[in-house]
C-alpha positions in Angstrom: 5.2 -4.2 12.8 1.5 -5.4 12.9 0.7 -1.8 12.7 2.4 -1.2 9.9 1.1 -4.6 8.1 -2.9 -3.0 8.8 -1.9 0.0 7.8 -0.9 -1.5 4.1 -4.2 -3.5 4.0 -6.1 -0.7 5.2 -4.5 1.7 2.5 -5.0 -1.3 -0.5 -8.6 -2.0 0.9 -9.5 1.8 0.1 -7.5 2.6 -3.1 -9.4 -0.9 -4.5 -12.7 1.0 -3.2 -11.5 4.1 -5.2 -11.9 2.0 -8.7 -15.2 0.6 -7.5 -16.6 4.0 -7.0 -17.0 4.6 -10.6 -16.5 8.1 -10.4 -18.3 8.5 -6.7 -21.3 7.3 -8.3 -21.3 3.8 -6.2 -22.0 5.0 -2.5 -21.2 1.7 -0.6 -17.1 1.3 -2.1 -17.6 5.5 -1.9 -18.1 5.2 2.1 -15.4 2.4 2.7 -13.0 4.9 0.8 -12.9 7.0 3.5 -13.6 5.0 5.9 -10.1 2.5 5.3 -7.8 5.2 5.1 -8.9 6.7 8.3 -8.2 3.1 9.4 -4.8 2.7 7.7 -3.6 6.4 8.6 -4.4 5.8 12.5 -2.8 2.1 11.9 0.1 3.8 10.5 0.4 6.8 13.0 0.5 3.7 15.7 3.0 2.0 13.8 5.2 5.0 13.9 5.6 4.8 17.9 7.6 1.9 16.9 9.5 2.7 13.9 11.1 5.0 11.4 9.0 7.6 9.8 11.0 7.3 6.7 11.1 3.6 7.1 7.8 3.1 7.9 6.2 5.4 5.1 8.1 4.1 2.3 7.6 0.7 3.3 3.7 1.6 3.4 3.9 3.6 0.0 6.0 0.8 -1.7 4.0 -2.8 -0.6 0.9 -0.6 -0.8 2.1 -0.1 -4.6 3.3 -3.2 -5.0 -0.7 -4.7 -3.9 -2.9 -2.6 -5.8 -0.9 -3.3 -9.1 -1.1 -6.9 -8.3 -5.3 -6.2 -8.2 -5.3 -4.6 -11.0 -3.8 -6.9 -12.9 -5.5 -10.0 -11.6 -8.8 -8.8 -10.6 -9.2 -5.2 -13.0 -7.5 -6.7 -16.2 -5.3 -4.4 -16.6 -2.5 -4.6 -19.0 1.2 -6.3 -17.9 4.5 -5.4 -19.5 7.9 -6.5 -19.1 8.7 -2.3 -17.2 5.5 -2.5 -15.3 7.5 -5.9 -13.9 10.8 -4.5 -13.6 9.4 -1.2 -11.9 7.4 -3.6 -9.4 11.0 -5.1 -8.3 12.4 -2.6 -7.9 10.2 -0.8 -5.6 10.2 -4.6 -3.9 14.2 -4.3 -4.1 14.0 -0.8 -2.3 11.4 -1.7 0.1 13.6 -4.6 1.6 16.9 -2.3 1.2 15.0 0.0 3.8 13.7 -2.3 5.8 17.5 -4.2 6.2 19.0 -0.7 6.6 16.5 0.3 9.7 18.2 -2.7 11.1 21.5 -1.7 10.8 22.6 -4.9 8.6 23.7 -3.1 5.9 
């Protein structure tokens, strides 16, 4: 699971470097780009040894999701709206529904 957990922070750590690229124009957040999703894809090819790949990759995808529209809202101003809030549940909603389902509990 710590795999998985760098693989998220890895993946949210580059798409925040994709905004402060500005177009590929800024070449220190243009390096780290690439540079933390090698990290997060190697994290998460590790973490696969150890879980699902469905489970794991949607669980990736969602939180991942779920942390870059939490930094763009705080730290990029970007605009919230009562569906932008729902949607962000629900992919919370599904996230744990897979992770309890890998488990067998439900």
């Amino acid at each position: 699971m710590i795999y998985l957990i760098l693989a998220i922070i890895f993946e949210v750590a580059g798409t925040t470097s994709m905004k402060l690229t500005d177009g590929f124009t800024n070449l220190i957040p243009s390096i780290m780009v690439f540079i933390f999703y090698v990290f997060s894809l190697v994290a998460l090819t590790f973490a696969l040894k150890f879980l699902e790949m469905s489970i794991a990759y949607a669980i990736w995808a969602g939180l991942g999701t779920v942390l870059i529209t939490l930094i763009g809202v705080y730290y990029f101003k970007e605009p919230v709206s009562i569906i932008k809030i729902c949607s962000i549940g629900l992919i919370v909603l599904g996230v744990v529904g897979l992770h309890l389902s890998s488990k067998g509990d439900i």
